[in-house]
C-alpha positions as protocol buffer text, in pm:
chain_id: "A"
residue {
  index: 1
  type: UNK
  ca { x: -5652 y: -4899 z: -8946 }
}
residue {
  index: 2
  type: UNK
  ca { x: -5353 y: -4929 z: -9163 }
}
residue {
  index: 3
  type: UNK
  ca { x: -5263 y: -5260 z: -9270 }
}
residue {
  index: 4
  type: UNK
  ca { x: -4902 y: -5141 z: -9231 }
}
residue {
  index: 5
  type: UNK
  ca { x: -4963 y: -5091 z: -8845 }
}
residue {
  index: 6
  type: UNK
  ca { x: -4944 y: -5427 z: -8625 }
}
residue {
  index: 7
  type: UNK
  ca { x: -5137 y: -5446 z: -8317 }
}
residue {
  index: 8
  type: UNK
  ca { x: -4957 y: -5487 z: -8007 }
}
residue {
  index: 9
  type: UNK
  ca { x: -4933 y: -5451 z: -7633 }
}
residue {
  index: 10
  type: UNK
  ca { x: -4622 y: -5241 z: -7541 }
}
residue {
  index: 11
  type: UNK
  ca { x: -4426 y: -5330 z: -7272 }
}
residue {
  index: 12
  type: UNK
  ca { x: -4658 y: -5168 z: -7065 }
}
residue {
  index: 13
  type: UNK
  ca { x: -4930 y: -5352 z: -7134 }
}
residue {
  index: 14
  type: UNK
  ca { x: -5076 y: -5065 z: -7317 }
}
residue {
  index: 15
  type: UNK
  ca { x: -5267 y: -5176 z: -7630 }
}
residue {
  index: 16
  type: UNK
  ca { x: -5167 y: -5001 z: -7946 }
}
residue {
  index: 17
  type: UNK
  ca { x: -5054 y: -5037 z: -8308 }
}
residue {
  index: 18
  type: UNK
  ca { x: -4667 y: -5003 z: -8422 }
}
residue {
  index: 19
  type: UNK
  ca { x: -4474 y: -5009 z: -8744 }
}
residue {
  index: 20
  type: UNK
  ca { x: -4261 y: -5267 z: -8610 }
}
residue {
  index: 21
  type: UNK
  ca { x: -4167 y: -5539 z: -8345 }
}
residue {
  index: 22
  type: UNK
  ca { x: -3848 y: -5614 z: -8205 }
}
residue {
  index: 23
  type: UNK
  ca { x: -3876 y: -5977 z: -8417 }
}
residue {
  index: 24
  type: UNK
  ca { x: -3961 y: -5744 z: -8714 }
}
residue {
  index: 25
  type: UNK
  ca { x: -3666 y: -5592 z: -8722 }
}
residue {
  index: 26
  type: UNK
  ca { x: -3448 y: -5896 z: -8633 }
}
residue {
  index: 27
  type: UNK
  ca { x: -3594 y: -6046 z: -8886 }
}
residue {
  index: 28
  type: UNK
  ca { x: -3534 y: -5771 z: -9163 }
}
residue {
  index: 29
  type: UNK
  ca { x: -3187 y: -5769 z: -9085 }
}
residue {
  index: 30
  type: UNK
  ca { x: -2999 y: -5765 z: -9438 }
}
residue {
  index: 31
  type: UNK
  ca { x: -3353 y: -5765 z: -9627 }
}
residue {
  index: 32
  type: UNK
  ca { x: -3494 y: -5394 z: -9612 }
}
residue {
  index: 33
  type: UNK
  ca { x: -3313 y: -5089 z: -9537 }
}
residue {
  index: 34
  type: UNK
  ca { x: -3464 y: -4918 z: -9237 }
}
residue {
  index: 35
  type: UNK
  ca { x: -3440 y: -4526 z: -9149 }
}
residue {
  index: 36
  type: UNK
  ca { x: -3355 y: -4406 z: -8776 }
}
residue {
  index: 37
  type: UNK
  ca { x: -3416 y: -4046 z: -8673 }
}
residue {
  index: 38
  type: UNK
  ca { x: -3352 y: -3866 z: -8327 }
}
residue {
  index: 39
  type: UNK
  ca { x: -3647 y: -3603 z: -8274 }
}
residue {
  index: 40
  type: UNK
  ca { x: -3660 y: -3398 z: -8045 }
}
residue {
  index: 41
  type: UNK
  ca { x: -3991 y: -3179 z: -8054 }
}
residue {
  index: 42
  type: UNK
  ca { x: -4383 y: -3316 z: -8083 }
}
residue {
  index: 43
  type: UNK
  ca { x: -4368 y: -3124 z: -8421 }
}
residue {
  index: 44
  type: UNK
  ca { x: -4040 y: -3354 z: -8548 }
}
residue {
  index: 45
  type: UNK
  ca { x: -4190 y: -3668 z: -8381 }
}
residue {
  index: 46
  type: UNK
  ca { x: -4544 y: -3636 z: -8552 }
}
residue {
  index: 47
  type: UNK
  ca { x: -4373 y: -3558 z: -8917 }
}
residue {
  index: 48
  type: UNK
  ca { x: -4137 y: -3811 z: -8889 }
}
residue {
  index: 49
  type: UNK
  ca { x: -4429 y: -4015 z: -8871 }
}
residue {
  index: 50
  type: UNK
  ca { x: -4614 y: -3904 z: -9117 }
}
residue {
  index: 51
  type: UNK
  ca { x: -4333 y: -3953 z: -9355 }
}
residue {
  index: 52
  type: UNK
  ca { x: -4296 y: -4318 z: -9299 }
}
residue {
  index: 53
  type: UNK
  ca { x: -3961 y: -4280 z: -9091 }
}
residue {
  index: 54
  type: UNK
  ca { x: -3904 y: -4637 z: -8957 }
}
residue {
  index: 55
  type: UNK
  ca { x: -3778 y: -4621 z: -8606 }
}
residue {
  index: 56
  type: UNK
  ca { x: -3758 y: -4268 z: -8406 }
}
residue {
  index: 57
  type: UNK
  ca { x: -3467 y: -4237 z: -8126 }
}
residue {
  index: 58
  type: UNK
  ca { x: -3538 y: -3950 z: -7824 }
}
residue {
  index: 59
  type: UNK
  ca { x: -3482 y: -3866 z: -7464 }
}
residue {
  index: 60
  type: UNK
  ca { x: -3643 y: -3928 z: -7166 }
}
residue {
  index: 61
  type: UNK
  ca { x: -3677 y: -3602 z: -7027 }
}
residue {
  index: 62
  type: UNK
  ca { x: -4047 y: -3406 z: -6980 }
}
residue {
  index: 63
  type: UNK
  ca { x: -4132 y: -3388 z: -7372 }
}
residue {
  index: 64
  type: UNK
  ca { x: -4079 y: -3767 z: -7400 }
}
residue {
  index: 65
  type: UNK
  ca { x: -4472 y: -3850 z: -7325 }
}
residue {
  index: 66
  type: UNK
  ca { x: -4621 y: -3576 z: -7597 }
}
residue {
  index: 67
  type: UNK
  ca { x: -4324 y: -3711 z: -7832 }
}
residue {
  index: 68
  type: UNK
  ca { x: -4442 y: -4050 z: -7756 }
}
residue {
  index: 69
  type: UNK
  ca { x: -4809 y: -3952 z: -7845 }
}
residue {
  index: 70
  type: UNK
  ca { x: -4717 y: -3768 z: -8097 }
}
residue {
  index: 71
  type: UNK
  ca { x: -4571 y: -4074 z: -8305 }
}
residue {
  index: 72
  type: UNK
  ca { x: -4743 y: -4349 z: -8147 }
}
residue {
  index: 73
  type: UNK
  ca { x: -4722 y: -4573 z: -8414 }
}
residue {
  index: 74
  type: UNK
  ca { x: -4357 y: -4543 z: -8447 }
}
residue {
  index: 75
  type: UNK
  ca { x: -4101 y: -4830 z: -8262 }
}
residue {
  index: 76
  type: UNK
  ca { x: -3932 y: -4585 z: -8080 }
}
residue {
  index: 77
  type: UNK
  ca { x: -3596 y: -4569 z: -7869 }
}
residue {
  index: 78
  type: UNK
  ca { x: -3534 y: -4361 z: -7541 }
}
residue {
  index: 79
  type: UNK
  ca { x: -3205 y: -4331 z: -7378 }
}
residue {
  index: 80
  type: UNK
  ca { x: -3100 y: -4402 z: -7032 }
}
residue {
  index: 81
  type: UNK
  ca { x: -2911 y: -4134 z: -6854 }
}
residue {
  index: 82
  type: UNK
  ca { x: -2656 y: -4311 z: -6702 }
}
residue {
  index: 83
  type: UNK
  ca { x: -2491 y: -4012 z: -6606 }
}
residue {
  index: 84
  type: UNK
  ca { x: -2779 y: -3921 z: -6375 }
}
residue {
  index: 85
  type: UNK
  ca { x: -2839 y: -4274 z: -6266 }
}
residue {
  index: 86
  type: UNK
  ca { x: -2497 y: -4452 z: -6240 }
}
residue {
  index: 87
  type: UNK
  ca { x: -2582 y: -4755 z: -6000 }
}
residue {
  index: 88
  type: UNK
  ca { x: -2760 y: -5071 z: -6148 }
}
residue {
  index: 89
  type: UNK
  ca { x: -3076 y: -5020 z: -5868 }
}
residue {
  index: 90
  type: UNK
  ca { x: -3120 y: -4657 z: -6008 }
}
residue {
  index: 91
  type: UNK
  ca { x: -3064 y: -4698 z: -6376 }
}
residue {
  index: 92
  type: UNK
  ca { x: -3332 y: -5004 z: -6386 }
}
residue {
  index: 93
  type: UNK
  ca { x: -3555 y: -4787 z: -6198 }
}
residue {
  index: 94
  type: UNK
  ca { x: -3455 y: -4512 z: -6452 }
}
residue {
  index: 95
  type: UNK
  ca { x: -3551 y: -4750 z: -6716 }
}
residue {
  index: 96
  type: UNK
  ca { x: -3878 y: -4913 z: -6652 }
}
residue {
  index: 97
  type: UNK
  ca { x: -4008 y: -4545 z: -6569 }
}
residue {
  index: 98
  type: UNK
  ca { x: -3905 y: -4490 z: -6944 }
}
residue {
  index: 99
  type: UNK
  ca { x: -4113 y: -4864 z: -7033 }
}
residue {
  index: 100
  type: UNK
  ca { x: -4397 y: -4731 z: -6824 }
}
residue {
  index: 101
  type: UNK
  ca { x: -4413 y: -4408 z: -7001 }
}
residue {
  index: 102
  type: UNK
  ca { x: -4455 y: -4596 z: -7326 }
}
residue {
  index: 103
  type: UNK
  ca { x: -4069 y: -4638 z: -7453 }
}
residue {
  index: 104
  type: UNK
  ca { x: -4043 y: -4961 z: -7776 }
}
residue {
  index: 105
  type: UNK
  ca { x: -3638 y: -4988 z: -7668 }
}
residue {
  index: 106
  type: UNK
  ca { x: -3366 y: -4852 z: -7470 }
}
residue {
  index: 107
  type: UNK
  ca { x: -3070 y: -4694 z: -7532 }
}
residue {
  index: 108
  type: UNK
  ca { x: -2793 y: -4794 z: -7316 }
}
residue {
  index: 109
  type: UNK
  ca { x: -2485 y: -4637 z: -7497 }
}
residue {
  index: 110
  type: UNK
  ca { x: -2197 y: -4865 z: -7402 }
}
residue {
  index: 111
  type: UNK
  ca { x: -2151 y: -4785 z: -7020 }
}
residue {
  index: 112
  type: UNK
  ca { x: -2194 y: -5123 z: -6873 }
}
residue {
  index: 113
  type: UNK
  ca { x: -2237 y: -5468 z: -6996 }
}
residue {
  index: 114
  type: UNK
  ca { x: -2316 y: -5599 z: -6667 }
}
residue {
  index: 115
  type: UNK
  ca { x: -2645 y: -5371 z: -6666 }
}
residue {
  index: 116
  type: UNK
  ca { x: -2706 y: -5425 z: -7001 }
}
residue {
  index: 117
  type: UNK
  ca { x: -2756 y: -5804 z: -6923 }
}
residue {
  index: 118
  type: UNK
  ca { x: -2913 y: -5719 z: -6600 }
}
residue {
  index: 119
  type: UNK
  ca { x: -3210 y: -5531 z: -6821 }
}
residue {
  index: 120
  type: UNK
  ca { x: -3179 y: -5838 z: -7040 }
}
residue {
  index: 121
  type: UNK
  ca { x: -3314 y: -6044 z: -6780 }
}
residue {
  index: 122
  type: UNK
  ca { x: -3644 y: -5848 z: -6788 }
}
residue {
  index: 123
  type: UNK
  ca { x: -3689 y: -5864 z: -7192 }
}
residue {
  index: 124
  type: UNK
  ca { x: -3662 y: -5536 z: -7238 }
}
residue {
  index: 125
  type: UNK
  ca { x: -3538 y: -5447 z: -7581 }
}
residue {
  index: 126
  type: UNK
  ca { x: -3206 y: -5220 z: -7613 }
}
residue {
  index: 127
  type: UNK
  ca { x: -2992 y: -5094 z: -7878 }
}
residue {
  index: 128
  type: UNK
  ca { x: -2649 y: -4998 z: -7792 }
}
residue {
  index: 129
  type: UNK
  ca { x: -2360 y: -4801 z: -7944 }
}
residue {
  index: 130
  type: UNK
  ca { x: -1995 y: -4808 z: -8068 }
}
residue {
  index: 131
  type: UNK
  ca { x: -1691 y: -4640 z: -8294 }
}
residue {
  index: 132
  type: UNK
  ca { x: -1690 y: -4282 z: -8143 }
}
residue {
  index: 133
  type: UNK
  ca { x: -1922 y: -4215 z: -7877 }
}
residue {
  index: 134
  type: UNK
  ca { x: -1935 y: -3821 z: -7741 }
}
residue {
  index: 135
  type: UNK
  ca { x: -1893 y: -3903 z: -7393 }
}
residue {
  index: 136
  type: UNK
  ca { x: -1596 y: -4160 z: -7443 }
}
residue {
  index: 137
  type: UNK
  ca { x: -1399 y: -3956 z: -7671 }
}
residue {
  index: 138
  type: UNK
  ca { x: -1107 y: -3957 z: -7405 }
}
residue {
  index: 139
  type: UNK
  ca { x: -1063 y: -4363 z: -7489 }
}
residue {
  index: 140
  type: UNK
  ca { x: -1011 y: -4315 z: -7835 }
}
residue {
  index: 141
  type: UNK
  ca { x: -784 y: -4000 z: -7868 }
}
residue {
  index: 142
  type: UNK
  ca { x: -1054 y: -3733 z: -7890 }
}
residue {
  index: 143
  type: UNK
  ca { x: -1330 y: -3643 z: -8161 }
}
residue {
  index: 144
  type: UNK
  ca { x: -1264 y: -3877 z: -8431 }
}
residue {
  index: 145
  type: UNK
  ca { x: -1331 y: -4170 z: -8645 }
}
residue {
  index: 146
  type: UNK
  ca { x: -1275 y: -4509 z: -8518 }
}
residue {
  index: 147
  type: UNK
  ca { x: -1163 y: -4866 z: -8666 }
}
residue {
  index: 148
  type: UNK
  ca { x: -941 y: -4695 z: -8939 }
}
residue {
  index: 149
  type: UNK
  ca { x: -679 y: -4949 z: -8805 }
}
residue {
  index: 150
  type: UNK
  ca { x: -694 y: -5353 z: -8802 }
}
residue {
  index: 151
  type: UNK
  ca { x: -662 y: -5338 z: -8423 }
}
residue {
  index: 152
  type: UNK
  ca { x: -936 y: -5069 z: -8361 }
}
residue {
  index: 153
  type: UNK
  ca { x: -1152 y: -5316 z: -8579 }
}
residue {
  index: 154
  type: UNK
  ca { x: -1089 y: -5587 z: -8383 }
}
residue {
  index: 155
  type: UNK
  ca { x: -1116 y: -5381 z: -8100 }
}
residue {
  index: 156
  type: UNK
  ca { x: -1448 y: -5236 z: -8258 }
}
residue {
  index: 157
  type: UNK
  ca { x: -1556 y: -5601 z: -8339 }
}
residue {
  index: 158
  type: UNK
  ca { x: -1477 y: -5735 z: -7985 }
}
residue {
  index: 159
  type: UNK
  ca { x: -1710 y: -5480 z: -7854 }
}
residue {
  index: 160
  type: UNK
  ca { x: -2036 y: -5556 z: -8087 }
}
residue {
  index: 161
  type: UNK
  ca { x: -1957 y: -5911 z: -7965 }
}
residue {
  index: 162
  type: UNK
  ca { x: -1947 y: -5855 z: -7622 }
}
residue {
  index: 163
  type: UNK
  ca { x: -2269 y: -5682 z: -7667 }
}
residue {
  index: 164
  type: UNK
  ca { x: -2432 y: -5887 z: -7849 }
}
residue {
  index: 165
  type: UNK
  ca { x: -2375 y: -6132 z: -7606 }
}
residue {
  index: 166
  type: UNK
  ca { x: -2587 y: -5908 z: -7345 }
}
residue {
  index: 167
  type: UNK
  ca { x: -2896 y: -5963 z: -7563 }
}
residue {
  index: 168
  type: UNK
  ca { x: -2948 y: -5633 z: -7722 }
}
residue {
  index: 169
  type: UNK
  ca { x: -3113 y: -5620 z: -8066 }
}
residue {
  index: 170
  type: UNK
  ca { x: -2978 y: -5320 z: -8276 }
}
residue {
  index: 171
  type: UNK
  ca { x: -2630 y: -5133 z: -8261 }
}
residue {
  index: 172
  type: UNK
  ca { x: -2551 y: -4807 z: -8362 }
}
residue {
  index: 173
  type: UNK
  ca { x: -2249 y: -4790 z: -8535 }
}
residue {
  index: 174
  type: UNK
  ca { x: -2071 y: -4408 z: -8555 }
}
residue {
  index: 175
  type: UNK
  ca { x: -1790 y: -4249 z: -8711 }
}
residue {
  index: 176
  type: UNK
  ca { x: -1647 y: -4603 z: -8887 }
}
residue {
  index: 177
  type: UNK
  ca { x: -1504 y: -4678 z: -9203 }
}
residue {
  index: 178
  type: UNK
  ca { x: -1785 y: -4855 z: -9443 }
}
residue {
  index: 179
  type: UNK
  ca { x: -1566 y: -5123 z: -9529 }
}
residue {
  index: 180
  type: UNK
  ca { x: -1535 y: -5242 z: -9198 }
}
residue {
  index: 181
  type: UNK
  ca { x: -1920 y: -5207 z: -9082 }
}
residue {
  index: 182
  type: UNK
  ca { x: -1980 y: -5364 z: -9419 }
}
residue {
  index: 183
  type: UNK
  ca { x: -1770 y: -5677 z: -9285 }
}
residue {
  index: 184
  type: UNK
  ca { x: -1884 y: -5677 z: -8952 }
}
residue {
  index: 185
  type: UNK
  ca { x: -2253 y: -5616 z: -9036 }
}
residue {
  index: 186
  type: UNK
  ca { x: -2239 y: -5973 z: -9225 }
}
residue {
  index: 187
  type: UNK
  ca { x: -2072 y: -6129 z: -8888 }
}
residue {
  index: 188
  type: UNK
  ca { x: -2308 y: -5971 z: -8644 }
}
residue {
  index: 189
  type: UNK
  ca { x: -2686 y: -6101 z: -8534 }
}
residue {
  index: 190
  type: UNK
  ca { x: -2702 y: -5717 z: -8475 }
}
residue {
  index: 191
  type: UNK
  ca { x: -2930 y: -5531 z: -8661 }
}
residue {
  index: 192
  type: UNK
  ca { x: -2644 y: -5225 z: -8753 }
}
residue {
  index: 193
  type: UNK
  ca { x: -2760 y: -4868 z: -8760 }
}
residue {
  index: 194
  type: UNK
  ca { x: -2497 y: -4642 z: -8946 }
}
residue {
  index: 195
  type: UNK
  ca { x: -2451 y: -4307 z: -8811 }
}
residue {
  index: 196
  type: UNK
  ca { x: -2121 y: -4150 z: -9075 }
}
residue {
  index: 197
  type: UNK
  ca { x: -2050 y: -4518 z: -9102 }
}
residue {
  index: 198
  type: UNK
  ca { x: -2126 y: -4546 z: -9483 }
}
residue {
  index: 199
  type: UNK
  ca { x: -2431 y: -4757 z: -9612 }
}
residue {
  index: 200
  type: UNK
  ca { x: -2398 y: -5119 z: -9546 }
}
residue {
  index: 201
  type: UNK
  ca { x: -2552 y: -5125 z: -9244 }
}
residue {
  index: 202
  type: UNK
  ca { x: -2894 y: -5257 z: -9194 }
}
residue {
  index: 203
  type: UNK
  ca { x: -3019 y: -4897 z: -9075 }
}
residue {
  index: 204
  type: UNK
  ca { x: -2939 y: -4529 z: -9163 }
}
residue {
  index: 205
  type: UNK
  ca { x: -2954 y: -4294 z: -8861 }
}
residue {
  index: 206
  type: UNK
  ca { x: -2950 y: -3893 z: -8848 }
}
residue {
  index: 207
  type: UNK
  ca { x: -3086 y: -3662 z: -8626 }
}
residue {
  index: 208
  type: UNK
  ca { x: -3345 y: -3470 z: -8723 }
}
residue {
  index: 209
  type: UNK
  ca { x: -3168 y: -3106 z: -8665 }
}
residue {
  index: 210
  type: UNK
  ca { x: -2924 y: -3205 z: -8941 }
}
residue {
  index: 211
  type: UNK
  ca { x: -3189 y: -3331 z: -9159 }
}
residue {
  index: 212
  type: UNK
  ca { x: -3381 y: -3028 z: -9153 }
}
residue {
  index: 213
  type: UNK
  ca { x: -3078 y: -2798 z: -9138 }
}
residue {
  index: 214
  type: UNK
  ca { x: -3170 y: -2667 z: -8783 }
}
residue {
  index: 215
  type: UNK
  ca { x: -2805 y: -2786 z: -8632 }
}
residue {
  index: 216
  type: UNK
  ca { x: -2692 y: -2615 z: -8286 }
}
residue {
  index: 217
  type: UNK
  ca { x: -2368 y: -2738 z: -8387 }
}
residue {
  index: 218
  type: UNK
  ca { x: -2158 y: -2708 z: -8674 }
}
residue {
  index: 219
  type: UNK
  ca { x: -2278 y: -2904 z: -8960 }
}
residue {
  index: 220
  type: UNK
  ca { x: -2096 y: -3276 z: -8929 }
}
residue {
  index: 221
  type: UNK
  ca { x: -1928 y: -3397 z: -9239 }
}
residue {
  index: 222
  type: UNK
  ca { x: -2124 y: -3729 z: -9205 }
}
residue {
  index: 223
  type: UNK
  ca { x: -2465 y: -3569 z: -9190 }
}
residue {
  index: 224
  type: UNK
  ca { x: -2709 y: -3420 z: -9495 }
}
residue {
  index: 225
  type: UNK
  ca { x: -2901 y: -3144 z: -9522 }
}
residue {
  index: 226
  type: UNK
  ca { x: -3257 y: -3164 z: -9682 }
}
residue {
  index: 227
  type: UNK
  ca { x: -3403 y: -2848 z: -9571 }
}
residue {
  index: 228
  type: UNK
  ca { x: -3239 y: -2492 z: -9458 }
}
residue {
  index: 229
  type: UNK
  ca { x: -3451 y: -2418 z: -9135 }
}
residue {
  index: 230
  type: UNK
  ca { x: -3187 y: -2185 z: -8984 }
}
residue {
  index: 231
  type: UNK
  ca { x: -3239 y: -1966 z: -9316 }
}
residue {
  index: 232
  type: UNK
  ca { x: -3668 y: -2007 z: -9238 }
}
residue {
  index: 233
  type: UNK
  ca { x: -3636 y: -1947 z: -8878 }
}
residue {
  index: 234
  type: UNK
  ca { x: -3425 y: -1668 z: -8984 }
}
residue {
  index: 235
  type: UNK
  ca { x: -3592 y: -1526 z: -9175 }
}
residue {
  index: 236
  type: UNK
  ca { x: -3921 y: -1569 z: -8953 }
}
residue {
  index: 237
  type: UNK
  ca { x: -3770 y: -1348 z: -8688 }
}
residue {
  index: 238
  type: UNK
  ca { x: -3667 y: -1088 z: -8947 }
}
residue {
  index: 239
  type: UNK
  ca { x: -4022 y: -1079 z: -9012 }
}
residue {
  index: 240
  type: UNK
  ca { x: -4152 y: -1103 z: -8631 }
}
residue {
  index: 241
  type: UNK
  ca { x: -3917 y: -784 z: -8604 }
}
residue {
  index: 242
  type: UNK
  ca { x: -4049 y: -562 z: -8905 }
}
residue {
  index: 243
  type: UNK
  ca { x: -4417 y: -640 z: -8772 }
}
residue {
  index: 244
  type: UNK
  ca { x: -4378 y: -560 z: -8474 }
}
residue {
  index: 245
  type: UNK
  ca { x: -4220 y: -221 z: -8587 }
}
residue {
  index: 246
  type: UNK
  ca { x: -4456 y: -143 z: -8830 }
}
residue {
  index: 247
  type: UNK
  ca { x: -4700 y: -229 z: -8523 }
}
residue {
  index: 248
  type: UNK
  ca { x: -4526 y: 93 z: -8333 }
}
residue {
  index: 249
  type: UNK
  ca { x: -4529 y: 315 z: -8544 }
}
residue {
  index: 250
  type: UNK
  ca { x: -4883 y: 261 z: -8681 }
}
residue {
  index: 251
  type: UNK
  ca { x: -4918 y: 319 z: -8282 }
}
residue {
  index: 252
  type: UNK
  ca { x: -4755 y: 628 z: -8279 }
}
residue {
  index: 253
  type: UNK
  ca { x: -4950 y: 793 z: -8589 }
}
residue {
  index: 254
  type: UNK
  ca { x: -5251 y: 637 z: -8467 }
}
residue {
  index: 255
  type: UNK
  ca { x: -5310 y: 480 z: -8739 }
}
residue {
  index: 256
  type: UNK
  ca { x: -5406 y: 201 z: -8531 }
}
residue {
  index: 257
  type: UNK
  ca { x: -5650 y: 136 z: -8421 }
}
residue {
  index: 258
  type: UNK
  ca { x: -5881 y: 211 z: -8709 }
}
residue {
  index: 259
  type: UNK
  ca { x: -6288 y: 194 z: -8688 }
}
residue {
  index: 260
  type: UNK
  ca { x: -6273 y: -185 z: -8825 }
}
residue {
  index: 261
  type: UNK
  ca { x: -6045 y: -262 z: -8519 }
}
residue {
  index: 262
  type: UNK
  ca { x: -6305 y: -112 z: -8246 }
}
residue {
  index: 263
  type: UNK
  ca { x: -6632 y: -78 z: -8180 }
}
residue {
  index: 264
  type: UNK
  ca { x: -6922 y: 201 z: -8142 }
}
residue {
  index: 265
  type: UNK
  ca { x: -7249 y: 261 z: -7941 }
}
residue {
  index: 266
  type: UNK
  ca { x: -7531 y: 459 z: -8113 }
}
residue {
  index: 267
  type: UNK
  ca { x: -7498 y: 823 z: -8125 }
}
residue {
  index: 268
  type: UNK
  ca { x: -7806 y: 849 z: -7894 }
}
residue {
  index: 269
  type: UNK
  ca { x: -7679 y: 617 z: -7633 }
}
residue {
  index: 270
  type: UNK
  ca { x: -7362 y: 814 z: -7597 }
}
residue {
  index: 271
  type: UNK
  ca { x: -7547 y: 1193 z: -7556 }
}
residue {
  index: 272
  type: UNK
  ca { x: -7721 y: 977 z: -7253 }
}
residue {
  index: 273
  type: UNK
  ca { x: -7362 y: 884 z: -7092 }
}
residue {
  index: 274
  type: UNK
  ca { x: -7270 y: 1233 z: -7151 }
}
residue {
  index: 275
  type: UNK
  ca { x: -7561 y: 1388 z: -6966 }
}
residue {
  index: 276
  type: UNK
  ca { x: -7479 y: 1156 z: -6708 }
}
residue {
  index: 277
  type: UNK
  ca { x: -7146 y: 1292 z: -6643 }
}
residue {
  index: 278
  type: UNK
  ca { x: -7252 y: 1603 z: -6661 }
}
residue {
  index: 279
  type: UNK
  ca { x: -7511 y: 1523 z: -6355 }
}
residue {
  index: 280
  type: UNK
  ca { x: -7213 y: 1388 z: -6158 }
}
C-alpha cells in the first residue's frame, strides 16, 4: 500500500486506508493547499482519485455507496438533506445512515446551529457553509456575492464564529471578496474552502461539471474550465446518430449482414433439411 494512504477505521468501524484525517487537515491549515471537488458519478469519483484530488464532496442519494467505493481512499463529504429531514430526530437519523454507509464528514450547510452541535456531541466531523448559499439567496438580496460591505463581513465573520463554536472542522466559503476570506481565514480555527472566494483560503473547491466543462448550468464566472465535455459528448451523439444511420441503410441494401457476420452449415447437411421438408 501507498505510503501516502493512512490506515484507519471510519466512523463505521470499517477498516480502510484514507488520504487524510480530520486532525490532518486541522493540522494543515495554512501549511498546504488542499483541492475539494463535488462528483457526482462513479466515473468522476474514481478519476478524481486517481488524480490525487484531496477531499471529494457528494450526495447522499442511491449512487453515494458505488461513489464511495469508487474513491475509497479519498476523505470524503456527504450532505445532509435538511430539506427532506427538517427535525433534529430525523436529520441525525439522516446522518448516521450517511456514517454507516461509509461518509469521512458531513455537510450541514448553515440551517441550524443547534443541530450542528447536537451532531457535535457524537464526533462526527462536519463542514459547513457561508457568503451566498443557493437555498438562502432570499436573506441576502438574491444571487449574488456576499461581504462586499464592512457589515456583511462582520455579518459573514459572526457566522464562521458561531459555527465554529458548534465544533465543525472546515467551512466553505462562496461568492466572497478574497480580501476578506484572506482576513478571516487568518482569524478562524476553520480550515476555509474557497468556492469564487479568491485563493487565500486553505482549500480550493469546484465541482467537477465545471471542471470538466459538462455544466447543466450556465458557466459561473467563478468557476474554470479544463476540459470541453459538452463539445465530446456532443460530438459522441453526432456520431451515435450517423452509425446508427449508416446501420439502416446498410439494412435496407442488405449489405448487412455479410457472410463474416453469419454463419453456414455444409452444403450436404442443408440438401438433408431440404428433403426433409419436402417429406413434410
Amino acid at each position: 500500500m501507498n505510503k501516502k494512504y493512512k490506515r484507519v477505521f471510519s466512523i463505521n468501524n470499517d477498516l480502510g486506508y484514507r488520504n487524510y484525517t480530520v486532525r490532518d487537515l486541522i493540522n494543515l491549515k495554512g501549511k498546504k493547499k488542499l483541492t475539494q471537488v463535488r462528483v457526482t458519478t462513479v466515473e468522476e469519483a474514481a478519476a478524481a482519485e486517481e488524480a490525487g484530488i484531496d477531499l471529494l464532496l457528494t450526495g447522499p442519494g442511491k449512487d453515494f455507496p458505488n461513489i464511495r467505493k469508487a474513491a475509497s481512499k479519498t476523505f470524503m463529504t456527504v450532505g445532509v438533506p435538511f430539506i427532506e429531514n427538517p427535525t433534529k430526530r430525523e436529520a441525525t437519523k439522516k446522518a448516521f445512515e450517511i456514517i454507516e454507509a461509509g461518509a469521512d464528514s458531513l455537510m450541514c450547510q448553515n440551517w441550524n446551529l443547534e443541530w450542528m452541535a447536537h451532531l457535535s456531541k457524537f464526533r462526527i466531523p462536519f463542514q459547513s457553509h457561508v457568503g451566498f448559499i443557493p437555498r438562502r439567496t432570499t436573506w441576502i438580496g438574491g444571487i449574488r456575492s456576499f461581504g462586499k460591505t464592512a457589515n456583511e463581513a462582520a455579518e459573514l465573520f459572526r457566522d464562521i464564529k458561531d459555527i465554529e463554536k458548534t465544533g465543525a472542522w472546515g467551512i466553505e466559503v462562496e461568492l466572497v471578496p478574497e480580501n476578506i476570506l484572506e482576513v478571516i481565514t487568518k482569524h478562524t480555527s476553520l480550515v476555509t474552502i474557497s468556492i469564487g472566494s479568491g485563493i487565500a483560503a486553505d482549500a480550493q473547491f469546484l465541482f467537477a461539471e465545471d471542471i470538466l466543462g459538462q455544466s447543466k448550468i450556465r458557466f459561473p464566472r467563478h468557476a474554470k474550465k479544463y476540459k470541453n465535455f459538452d463539445k465530446i459528448l456532443s460530438d459522441i451523439q453526432k456520431e451515435r446518430i450517423d452509425a446508427f444511420k449508416k446501420y439502416k441503410i446498410e439494412v435496407q441494401k442488405n449489405k448487412f449482414p455479410t457472410k463474416k457476420h453469419t454463419i453456414s452449415i455444409k452444403k450436404i447437411e442443408l440438401n438433408k433439411f431440404r428433403k426433409f421438408l419436402k417429406q413434410h
